[in-house]
TORZADO-154985 format. One record per residue (C-alpha): y, x, z; residue number from 0; residue in one letter. Coordinates in nm, 4 decimals. Example, Ala and Ser with C-alpha at 12.3 -4.5 7.8 and 13.67 -1.06 7.14 Angstrom:
BEGIN
<<-0.4500; 1.2300; 0.7800>; 0; A>;
<<-0.1060; 1.3670; 0.7140>; 1; S>;
***
This chain:
BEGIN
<<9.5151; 11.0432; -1.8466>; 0; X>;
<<9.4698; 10.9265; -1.4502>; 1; X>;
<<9.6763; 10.7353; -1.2525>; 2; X>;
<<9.6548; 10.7889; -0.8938>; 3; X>;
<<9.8189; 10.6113; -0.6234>; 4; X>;
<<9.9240; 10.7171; -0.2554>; 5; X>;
<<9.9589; 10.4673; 0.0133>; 6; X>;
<<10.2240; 10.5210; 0.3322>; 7; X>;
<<10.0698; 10.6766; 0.5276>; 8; X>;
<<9.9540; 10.9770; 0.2495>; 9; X>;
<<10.3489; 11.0332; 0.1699>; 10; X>;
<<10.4065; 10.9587; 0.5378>; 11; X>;
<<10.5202; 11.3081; 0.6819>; 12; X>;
<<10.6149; 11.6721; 0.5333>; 13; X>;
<<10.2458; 11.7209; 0.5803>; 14; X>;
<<10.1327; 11.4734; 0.4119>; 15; X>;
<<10.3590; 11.4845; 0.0994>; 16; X>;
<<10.2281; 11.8570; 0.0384>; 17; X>;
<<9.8356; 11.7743; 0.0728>; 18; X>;
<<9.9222; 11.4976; -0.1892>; 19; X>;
<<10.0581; 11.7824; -0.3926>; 20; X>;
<<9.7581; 11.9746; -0.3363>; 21; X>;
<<9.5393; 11.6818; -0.4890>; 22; X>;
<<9.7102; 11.6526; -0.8079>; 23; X>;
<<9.7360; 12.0003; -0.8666>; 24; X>;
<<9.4331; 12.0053; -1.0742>; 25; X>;
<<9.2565; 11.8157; -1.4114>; 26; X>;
<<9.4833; 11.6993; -1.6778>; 27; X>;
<<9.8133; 11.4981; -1.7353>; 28; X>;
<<9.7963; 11.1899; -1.4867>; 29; X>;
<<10.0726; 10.9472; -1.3527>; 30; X>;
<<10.1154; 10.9481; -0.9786>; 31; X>;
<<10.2237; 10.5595; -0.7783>; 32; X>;
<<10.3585; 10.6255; -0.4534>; 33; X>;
<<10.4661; 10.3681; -0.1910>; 34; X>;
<<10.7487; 10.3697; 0.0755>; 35; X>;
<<10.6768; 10.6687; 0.3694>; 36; X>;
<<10.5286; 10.4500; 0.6556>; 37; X>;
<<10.7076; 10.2668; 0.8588>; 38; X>;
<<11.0173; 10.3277; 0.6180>; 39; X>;
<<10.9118; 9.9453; 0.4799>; 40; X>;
<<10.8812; 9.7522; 0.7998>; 41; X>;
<<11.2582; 9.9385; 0.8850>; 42; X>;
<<11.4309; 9.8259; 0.5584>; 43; X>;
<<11.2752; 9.4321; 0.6516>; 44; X>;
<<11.4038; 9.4441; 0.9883>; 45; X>;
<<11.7849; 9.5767; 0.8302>; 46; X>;
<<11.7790; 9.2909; 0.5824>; 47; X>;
<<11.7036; 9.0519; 0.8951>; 48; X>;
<<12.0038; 9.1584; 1.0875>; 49; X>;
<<12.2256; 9.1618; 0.7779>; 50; X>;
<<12.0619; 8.7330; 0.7334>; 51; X>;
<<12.1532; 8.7211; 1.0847>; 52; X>;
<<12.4935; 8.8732; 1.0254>; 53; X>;
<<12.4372; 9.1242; 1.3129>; 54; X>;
<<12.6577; 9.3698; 1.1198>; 55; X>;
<<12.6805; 9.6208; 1.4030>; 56; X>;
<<12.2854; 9.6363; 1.4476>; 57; X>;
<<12.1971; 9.6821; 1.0495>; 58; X>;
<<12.4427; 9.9590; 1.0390>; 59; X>;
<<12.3121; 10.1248; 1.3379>; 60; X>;
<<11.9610; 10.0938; 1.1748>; 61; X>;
<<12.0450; 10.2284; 0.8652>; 62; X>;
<<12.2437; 10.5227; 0.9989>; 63; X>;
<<11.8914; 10.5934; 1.2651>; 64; X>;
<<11.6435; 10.5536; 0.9006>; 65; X>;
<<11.9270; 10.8128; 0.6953>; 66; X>;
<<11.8295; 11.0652; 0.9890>; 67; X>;
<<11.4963; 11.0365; 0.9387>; 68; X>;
<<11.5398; 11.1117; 0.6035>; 69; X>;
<<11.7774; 11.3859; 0.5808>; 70; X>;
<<11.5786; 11.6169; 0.8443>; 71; X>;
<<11.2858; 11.5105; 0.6267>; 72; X>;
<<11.4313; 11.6676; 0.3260>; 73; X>;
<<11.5439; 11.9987; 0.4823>; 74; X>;
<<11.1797; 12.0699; 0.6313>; 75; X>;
<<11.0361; 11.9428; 0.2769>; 76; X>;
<<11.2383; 12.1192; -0.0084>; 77; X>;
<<11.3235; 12.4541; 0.0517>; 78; X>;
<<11.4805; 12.5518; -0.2776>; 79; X>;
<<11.8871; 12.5266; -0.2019>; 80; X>;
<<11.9556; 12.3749; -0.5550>; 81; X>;
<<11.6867; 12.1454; -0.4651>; 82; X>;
<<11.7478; 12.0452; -0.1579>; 83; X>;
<<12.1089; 11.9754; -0.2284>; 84; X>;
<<12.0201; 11.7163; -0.4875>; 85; X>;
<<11.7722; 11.5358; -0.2993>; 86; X>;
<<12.0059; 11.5138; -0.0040>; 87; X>;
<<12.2927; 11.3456; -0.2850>; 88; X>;
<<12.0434; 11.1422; -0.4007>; 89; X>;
<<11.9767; 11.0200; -0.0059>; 90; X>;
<<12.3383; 10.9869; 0.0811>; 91; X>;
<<12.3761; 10.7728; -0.2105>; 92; X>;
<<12.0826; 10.5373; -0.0953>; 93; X>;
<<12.1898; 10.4844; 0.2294>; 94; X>;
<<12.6353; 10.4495; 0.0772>; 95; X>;
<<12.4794; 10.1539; -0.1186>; 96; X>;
<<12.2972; 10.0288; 0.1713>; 97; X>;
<<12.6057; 10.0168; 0.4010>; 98; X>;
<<12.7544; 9.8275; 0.1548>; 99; X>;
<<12.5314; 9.5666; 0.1872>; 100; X>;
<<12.5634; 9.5019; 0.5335>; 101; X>;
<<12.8757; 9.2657; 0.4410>; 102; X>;
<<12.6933; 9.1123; 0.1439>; 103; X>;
<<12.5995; 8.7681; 0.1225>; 104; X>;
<<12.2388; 8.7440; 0.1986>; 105; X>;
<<11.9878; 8.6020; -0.0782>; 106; X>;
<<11.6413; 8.7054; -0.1908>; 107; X>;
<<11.7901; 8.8960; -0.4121>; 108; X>;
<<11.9686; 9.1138; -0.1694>; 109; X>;
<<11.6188; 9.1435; -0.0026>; 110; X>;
<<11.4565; 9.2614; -0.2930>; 111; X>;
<<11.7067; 9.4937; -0.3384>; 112; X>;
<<11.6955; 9.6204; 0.0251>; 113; X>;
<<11.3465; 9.6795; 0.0194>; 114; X>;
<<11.2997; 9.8431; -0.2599>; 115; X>;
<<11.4964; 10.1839; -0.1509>; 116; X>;
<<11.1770; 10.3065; 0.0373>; 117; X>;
<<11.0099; 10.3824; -0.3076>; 118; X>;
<<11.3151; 10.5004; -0.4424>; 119; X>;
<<11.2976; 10.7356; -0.1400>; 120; X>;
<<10.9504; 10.8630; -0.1727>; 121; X>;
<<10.9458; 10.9223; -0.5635>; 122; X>;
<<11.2923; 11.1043; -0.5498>; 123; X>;
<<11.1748; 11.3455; -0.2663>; 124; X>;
<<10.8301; 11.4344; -0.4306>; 125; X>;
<<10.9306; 11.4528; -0.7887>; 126; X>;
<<11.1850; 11.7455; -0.6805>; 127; X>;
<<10.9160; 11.8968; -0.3742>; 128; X>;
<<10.7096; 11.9297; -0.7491>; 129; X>;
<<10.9549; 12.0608; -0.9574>; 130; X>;
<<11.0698; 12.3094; -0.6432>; 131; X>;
<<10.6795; 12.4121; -0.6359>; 132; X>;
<<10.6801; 12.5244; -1.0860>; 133; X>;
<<10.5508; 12.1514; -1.1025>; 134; X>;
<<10.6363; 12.0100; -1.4459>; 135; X>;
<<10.7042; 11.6702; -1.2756>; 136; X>;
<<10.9088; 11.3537; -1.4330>; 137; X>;
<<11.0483; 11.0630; -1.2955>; 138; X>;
<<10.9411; 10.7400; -1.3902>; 139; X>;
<<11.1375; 10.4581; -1.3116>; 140; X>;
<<10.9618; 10.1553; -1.2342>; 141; X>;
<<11.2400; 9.9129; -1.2743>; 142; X>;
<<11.2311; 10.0343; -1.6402>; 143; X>;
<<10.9434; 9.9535; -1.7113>; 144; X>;
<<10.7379; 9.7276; -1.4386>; 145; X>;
<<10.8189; 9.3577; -1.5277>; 146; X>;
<<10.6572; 9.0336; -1.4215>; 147; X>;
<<10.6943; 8.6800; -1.6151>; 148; X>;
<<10.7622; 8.3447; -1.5582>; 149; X>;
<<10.4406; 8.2608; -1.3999>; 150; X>;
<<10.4518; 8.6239; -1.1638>; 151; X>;
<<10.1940; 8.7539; -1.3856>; 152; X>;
<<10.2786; 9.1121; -1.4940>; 153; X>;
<<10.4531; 9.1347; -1.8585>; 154; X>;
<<10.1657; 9.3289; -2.0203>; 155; X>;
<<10.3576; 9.3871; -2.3902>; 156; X>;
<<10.6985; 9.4616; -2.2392>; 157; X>;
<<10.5163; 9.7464; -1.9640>; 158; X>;
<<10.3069; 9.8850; -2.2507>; 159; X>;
<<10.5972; 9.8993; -2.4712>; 160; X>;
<<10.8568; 10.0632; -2.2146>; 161; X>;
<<10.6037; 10.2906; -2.0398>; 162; X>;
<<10.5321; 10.4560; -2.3283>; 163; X>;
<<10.8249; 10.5083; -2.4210>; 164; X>;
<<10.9303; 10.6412; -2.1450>; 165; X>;
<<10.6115; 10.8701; -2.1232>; 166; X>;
<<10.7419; 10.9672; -2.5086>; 167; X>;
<<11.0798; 11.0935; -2.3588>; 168; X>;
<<10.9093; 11.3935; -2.1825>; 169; X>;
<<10.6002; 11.4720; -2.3726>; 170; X>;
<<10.5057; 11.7506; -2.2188>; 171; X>;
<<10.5559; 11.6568; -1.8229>; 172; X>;
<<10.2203; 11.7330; -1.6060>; 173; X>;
<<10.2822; 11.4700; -1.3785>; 174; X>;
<<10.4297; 11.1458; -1.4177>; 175; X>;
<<10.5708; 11.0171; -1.0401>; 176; X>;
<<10.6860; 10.6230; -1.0269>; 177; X>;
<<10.7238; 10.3587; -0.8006>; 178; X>;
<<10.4522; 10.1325; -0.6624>; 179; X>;
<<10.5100; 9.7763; -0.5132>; 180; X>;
<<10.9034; 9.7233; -0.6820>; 181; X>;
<<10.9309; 9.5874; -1.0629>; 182; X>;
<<11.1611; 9.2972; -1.2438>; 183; X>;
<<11.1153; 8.9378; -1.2927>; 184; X>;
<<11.1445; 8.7628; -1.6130>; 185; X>;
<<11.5641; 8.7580; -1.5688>; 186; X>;
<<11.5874; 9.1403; -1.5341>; 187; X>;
<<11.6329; 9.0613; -1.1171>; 188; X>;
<<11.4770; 9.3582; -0.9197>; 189; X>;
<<11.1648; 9.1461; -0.7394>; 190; X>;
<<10.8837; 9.3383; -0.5937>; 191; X>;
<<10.4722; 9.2212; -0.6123>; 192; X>;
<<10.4684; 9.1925; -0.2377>; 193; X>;
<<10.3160; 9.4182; 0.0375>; 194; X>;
<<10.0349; 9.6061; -0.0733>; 195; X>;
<<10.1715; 9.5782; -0.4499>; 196; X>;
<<10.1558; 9.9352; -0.5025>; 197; X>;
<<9.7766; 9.9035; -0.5540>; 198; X>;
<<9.8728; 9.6306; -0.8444>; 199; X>;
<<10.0793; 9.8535; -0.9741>; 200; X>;
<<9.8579; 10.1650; -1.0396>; 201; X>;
<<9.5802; 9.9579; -1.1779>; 202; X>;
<<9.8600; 9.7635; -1.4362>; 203; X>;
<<9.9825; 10.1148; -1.5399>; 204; X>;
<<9.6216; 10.2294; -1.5750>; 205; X>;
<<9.5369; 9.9103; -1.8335>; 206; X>;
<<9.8866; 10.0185; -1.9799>; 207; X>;
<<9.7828; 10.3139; -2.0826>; 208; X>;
<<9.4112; 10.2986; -2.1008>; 209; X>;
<<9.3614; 10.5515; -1.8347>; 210; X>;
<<9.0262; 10.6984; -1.7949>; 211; X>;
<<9.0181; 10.6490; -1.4453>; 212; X>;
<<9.2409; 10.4582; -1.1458>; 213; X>;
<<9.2300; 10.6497; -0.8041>; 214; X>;
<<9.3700; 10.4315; -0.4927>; 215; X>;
<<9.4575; 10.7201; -0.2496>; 216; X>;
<<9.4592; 10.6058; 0.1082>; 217; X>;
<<9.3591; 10.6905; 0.4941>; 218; X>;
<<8.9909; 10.5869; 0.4726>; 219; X>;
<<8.6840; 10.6700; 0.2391>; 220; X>;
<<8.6191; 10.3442; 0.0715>; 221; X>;
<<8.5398; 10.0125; 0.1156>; 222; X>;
<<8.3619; 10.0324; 0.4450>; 223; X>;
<<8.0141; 9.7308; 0.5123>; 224; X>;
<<8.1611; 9.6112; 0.7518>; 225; X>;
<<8.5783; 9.5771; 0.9351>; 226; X>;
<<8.5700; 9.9438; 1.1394>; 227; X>;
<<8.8835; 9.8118; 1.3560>; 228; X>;
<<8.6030; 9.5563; 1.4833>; 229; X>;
<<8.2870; 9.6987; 1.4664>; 230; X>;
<<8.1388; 10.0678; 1.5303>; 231; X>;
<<7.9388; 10.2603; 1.3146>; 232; X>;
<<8.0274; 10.0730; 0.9824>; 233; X>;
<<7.9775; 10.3141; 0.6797>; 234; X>;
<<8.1536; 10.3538; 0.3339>; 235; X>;
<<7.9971; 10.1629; -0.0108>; 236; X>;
<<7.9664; 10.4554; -0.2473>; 237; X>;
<<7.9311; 10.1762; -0.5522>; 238; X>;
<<8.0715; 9.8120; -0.5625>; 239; X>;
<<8.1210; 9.5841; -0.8650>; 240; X>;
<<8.4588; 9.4600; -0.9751>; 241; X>;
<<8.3895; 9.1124; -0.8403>; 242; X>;
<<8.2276; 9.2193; -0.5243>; 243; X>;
<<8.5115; 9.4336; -0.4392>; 244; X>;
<<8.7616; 9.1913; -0.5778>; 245; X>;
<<8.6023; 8.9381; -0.3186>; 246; X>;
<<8.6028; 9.1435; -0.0640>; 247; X>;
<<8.9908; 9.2605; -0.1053>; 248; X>;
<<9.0498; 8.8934; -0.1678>; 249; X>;
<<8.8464; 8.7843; 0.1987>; 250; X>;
<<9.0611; 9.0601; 0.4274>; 251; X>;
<<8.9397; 9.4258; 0.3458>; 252; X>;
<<9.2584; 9.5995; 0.3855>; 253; X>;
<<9.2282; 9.9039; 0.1655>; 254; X>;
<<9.2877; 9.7052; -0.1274>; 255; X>;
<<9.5752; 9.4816; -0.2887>; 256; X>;
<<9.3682; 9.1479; -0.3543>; 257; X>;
<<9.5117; 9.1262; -0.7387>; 258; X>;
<<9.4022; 9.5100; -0.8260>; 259; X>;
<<9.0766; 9.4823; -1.0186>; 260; X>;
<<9.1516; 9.2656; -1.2311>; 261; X>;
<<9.3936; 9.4845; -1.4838>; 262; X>;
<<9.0758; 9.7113; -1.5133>; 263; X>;
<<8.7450; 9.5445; -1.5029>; 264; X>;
<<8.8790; 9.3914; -1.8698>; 265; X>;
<<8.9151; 9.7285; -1.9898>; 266; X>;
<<8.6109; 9.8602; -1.7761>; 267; X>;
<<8.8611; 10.1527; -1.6306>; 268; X>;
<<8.6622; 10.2723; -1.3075>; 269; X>;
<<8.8669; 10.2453; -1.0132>; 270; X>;
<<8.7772; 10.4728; -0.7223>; 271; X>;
<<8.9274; 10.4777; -0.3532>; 272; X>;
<<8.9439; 10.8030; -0.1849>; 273; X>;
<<8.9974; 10.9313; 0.1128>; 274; X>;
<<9.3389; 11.1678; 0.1070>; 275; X>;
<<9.2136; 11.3298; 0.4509>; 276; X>;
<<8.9091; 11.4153; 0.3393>; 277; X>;
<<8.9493; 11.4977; -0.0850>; 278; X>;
<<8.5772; 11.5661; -0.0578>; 279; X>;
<<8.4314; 11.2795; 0.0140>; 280; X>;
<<8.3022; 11.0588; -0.2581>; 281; X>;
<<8.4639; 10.7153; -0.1816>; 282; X>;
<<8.4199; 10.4071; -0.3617>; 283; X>;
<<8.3409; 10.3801; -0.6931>; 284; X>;
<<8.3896; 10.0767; -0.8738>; 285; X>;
<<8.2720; 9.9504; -1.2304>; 286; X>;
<<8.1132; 9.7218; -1.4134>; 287; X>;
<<7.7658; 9.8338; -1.2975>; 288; X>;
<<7.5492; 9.6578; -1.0203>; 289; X>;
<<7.3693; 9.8459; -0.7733>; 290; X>;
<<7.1350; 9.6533; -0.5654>; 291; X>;
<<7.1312; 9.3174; -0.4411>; 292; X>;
<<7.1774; 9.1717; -0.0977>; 293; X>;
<<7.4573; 9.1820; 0.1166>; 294; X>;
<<7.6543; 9.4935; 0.1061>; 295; X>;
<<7.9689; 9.4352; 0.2958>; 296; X>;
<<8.1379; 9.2126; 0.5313>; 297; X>;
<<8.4867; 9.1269; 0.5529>; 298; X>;
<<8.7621; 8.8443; 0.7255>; 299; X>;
<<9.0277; 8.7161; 0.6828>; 300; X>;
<<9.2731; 8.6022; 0.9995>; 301; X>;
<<9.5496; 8.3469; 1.0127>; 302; X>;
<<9.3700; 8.0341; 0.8058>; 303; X>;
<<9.4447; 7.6797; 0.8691>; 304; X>;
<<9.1877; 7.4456; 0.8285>; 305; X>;
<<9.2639; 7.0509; 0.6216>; 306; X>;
<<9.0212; 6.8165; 0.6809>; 307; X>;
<<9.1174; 6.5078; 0.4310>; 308; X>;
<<8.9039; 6.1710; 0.4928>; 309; X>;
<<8.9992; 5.8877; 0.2406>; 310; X>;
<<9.0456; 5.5410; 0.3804>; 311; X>;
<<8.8055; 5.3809; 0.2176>; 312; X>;
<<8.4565; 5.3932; 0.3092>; 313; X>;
<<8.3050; 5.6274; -0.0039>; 314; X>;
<<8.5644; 5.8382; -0.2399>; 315; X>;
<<8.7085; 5.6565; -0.4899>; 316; X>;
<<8.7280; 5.8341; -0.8302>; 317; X>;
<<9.0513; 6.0424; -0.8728>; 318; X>;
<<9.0652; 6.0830; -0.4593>; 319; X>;
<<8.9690; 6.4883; -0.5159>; 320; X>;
<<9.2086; 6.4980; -0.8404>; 321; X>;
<<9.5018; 6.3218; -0.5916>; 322; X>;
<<9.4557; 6.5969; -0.3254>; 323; X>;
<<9.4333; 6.8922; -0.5832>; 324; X>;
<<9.7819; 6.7586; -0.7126>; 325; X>;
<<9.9354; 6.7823; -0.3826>; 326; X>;
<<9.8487; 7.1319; -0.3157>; 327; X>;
<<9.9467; 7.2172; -0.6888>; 328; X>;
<<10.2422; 7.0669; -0.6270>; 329; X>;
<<10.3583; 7.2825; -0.3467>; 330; X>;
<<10.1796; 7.6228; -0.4963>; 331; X>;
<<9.9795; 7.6535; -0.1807>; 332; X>;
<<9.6222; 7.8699; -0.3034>; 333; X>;
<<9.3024; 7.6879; -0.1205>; 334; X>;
<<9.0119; 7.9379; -0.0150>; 335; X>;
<<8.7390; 7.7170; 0.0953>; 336; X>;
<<8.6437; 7.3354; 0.0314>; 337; X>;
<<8.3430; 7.0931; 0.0979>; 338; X>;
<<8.3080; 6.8230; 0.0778>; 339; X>;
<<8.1673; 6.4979; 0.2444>; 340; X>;
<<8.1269; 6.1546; 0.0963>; 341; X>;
<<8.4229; 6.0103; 0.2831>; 342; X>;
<<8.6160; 6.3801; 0.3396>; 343; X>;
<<8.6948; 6.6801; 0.2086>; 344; X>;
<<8.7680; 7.0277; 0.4201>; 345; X>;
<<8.9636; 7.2939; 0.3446>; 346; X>;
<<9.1423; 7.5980; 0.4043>; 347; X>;
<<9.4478; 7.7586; 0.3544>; 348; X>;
<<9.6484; 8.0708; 0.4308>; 349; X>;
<<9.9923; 7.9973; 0.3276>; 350; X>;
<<10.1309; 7.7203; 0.5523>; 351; X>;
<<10.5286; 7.6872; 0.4161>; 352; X>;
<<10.4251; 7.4049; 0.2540>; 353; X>;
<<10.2334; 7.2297; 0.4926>; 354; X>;
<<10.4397; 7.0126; 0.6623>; 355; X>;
<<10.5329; 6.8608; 0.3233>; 356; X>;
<<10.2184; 6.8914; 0.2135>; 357; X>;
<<10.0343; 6.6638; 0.5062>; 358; X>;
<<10.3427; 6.4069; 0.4457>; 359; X>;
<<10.1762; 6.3629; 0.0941>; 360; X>;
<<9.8038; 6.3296; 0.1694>; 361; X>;
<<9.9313; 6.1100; 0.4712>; 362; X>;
<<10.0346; 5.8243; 0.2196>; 363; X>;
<<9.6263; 5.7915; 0.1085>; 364; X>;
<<9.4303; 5.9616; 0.3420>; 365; X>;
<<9.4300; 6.0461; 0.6944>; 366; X>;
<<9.4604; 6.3952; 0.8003>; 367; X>;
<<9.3412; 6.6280; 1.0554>; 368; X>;
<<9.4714; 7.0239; 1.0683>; 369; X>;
<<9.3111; 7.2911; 1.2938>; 370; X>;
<<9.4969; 7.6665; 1.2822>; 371; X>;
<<9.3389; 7.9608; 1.4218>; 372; X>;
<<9.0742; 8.0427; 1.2053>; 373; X>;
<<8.9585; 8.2825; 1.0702>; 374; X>;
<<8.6924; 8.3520; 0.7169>; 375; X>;
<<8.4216; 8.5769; 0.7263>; 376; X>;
<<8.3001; 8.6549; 0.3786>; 377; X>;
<<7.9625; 8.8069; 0.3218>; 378; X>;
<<7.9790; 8.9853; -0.0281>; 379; X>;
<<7.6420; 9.1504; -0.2689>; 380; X>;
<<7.5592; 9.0955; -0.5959>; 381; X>;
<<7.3203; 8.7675; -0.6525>; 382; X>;
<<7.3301; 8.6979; -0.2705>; 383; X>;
<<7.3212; 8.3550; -0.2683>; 384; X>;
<<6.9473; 8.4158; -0.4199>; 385; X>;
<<6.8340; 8.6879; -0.2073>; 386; X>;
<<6.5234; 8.6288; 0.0338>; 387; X>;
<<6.6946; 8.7045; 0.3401>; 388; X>;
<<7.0249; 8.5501; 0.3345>; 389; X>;
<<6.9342; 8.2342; 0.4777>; 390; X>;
<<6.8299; 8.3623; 0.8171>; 391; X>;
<<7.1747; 8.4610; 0.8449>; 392; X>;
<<7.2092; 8.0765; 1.0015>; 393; X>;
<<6.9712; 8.1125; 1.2562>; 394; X>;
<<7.1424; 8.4592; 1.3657>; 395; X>;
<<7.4572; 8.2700; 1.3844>; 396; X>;
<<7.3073; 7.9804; 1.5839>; 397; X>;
<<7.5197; 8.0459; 1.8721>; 398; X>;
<<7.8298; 8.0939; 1.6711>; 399; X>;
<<8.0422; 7.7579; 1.6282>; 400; X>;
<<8.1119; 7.7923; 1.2270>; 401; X>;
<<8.2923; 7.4889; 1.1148>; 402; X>;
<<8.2601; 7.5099; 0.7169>; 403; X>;
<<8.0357; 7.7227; 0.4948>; 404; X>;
<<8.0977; 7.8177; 0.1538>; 405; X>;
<<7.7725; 7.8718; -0.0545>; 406; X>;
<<7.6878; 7.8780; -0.4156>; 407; X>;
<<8.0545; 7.8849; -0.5495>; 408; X>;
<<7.9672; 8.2546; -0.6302>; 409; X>;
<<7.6376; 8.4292; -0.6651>; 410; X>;
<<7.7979; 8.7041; -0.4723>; 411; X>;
<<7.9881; 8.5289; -0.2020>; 412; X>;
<<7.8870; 8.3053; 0.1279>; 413; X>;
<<8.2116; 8.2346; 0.3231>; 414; X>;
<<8.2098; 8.0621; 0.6702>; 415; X>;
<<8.5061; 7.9346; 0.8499>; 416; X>;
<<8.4853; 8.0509; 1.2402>; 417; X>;
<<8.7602; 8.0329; 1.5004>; 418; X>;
<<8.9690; 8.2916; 1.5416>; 419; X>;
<<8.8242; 8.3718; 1.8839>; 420; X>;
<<8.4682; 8.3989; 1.7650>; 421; X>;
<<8.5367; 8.6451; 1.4574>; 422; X>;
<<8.4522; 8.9448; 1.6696>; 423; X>;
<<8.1218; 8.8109; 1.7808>; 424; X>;
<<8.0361; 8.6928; 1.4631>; 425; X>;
<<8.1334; 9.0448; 1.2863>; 426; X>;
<<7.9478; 9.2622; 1.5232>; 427; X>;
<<7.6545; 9.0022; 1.5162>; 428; X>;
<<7.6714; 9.0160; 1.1459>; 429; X>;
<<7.6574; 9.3884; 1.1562>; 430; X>;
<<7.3751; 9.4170; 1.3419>; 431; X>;
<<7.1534; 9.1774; 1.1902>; 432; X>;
<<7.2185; 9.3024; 0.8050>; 433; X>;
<<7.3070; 9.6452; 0.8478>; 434; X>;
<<7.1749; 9.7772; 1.1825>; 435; X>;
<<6.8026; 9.6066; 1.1815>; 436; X>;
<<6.7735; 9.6869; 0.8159>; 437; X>;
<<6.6785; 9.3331; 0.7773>; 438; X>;
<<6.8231; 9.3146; 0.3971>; 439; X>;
<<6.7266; 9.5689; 0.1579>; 440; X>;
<<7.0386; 9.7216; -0.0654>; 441; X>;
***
């Protein structure tokens, strides 16, 4: 079985939704992960705003302007009466219960709750555009069988177990549509895996049920070498490792949900990203297999804050790097980069909630410094921290202030901190020196 998934912008318009059909009209029995129509998202976060800021007049407004959307989406989509009639009930009822929240108390939960109705949306309308079209479609619902534990790690036994039973339930269904990005937490409270989730989601069902192959469906063809909002010419990687492209998800390529590879590259499932405006073209594939060394791609990574920690003693006492650690632990705030001097350590983050909190802590045994907008640019290849050419990338950079370097924690990562306001130069530079020169061999 495959498991495809279809990002916003694929399930974004009438036209979209039936060249997604298209797609999965062929091969064998697969499950299809769709997200929230664009833009549908980004509306239901703005209506839970308004309802935390008790602008009661303005949510409803909102809600009543997204229900249009929807309903003259539905009549131009499903044409079948019987059809059409049910998918409208089923959108009247989404937006009822979404009125009703508008006088709610507001908590997370009501959030969650909130923002979850876009993939409720999507599923709904495709699974009966499928079943309109001879389609033998079912419905899987996510919230039946998409749980996360205690530590937000997903609940591997308890999806395996449910899934299949749900799977069991219609044996003989072609295509099996469910909801990316939304699931339960340990309690049985609706919680979602956060924006770009639905990736997460695909390649956890895919583990699940030992799929032969995971296909992310989006609006590019691949992992590109280099950030094409930034820089011209870049082209797509037709082959990346799971760590490279986990790295390179990780450091700020957008196509891909940071967490995805890893459900897979246990089970050495090849994932593939495609292109859904262009079927044809090959994509991305990734696997456990290495092809070539060097640098292969660059990516960054925006809104980073930079630490810089010095103890107050002369030379680092023993347990001054376990003291730090604890602080961040403390607060759950991930670090990306660190070096370290023999009086100071450096670091970055990209979650500042804690920080205030955070710098109160390190303030009672070290003295602190914080700069903010910065930005990472990660250079990912297999084993290039050893190739030949990699360290001329300093000298190419010369002119480029870059305030830390990360080298050697991975033999297929360098990562250097720049500021914000240099990341362009330092892409395009970057691209021309590995890429356009043909400096590096691949």
């Amino acid at each position: 079985m495959l498991v495809y998934k279809f990002g916003g912008t694929s399930v974004g318009s009438v036209l979209n939704m039936n060249h997604v059909k298209e797609i999965i009209s062929t091969g064998g029995k697969k499950v299809v992960v769709l997200s929230a129509m664009s833009g549908t998202t980004n509306a239901l976060v703005e209506i839970s705003c308004l309802i935390k800021a008790k602008d009661t007049a303005q949510a409803e407004k909102q809600i009543k302007t997204l229900q249009a959307t929807y309903v003259a989406t539905v009549q131009e989509l499903i044409q079948n009466e019987t059809f059409q009639q049910d998918t409208q009930d089923y959108v009247a009822s989404i937006f009822r219960a979404l009125l009703e929240t508008v006088t709610q108390p507001y908590s997370q939960w009501l959030h969650n709750t909130i923002v979850a109705n876009g993939e409720l949306l999507s599923t709904y309308m495709f699974s009966r555009l499928l079943l309109q079209d001879g389609v033998d479609a079912a419905l899987l619902p996510a919230l039946e069988f998409m749980r996360i534990d205690r530590s937000s790690e997903p609940d591997n036994f308890y999806i395996k177990q449910n899934l299949e039973r749900l799977i069991a339930q219609t044996p003989d269904a072609e295509v099996y549509i469910t909801q990316g990005f939304i699931c339960l937490d340990a309690d049985g409270v609706i919680t979602n895996l956060q924006r770009g989730g639905s990736d997460y989601t695909a390649t956890i069902i895919g583990a699940a049920i030992k799929a032969e192959e995971v296909q992310i469906w989006t609006d590019i063809d691949g992992f590109h070498n280099n950030d094409p909002r930034f820089v011209e010419d870049t082209k797509a990687l037709s082959h990346l490792s799971y760590d490279e492209a986990a790295e390179l998800a990780y450091f700020g390529a957008k196509i891909l949900h940071p967490q995805t590879v890893m459900p897979v590259c246990t089970l050495d499932i090849p994932l593939r990203l495609k292109n859904t405006m262009d079927p044809d073209a090959h994509g991305t594939l990734i696997t456990n297999k290495v092809h070539g060394e060097g640098i292969k791609a660059i990516a960054a990574k925006d809104n980073i804050t930079a630490i810089k920690i010095k103890s107050v003693r002369m030379l680092l006492a023993h347990g001054f790097l376990k003291k730090v650690f604890e602080v961040f632990e403390k607060y759950e705030t991930s670090i990306d980069m660190i070096t370290t001097s023999e009086i100071a350590v450096s670091l970055t983050i990209d979650d500042t909630t804690h920080l205030e909190a955070i710098v109160e802590e390190l303030d009672k045994f070290a003295t602190v410094a914080i700069d903010d907008y910065m930005s990472i640019v990660c250079l990912v290849g297999n084993h290039i921290i050893y190739h030949p050419d990699t360290p001329e990338l300093f000298q190419v950079l010369q002119d480029v202030n870059v305030r830390m370097i990360a080298y050697g924690g991975s033999n297929n990562n360098i990562s250097l901190l720049v500021n914000t306001s240099d990341k362009l130069e330092t892409l395009q530079k970057l691209q021309r020196y590995v890429f356009e020169e043909s400096v590096v061999a691949l």
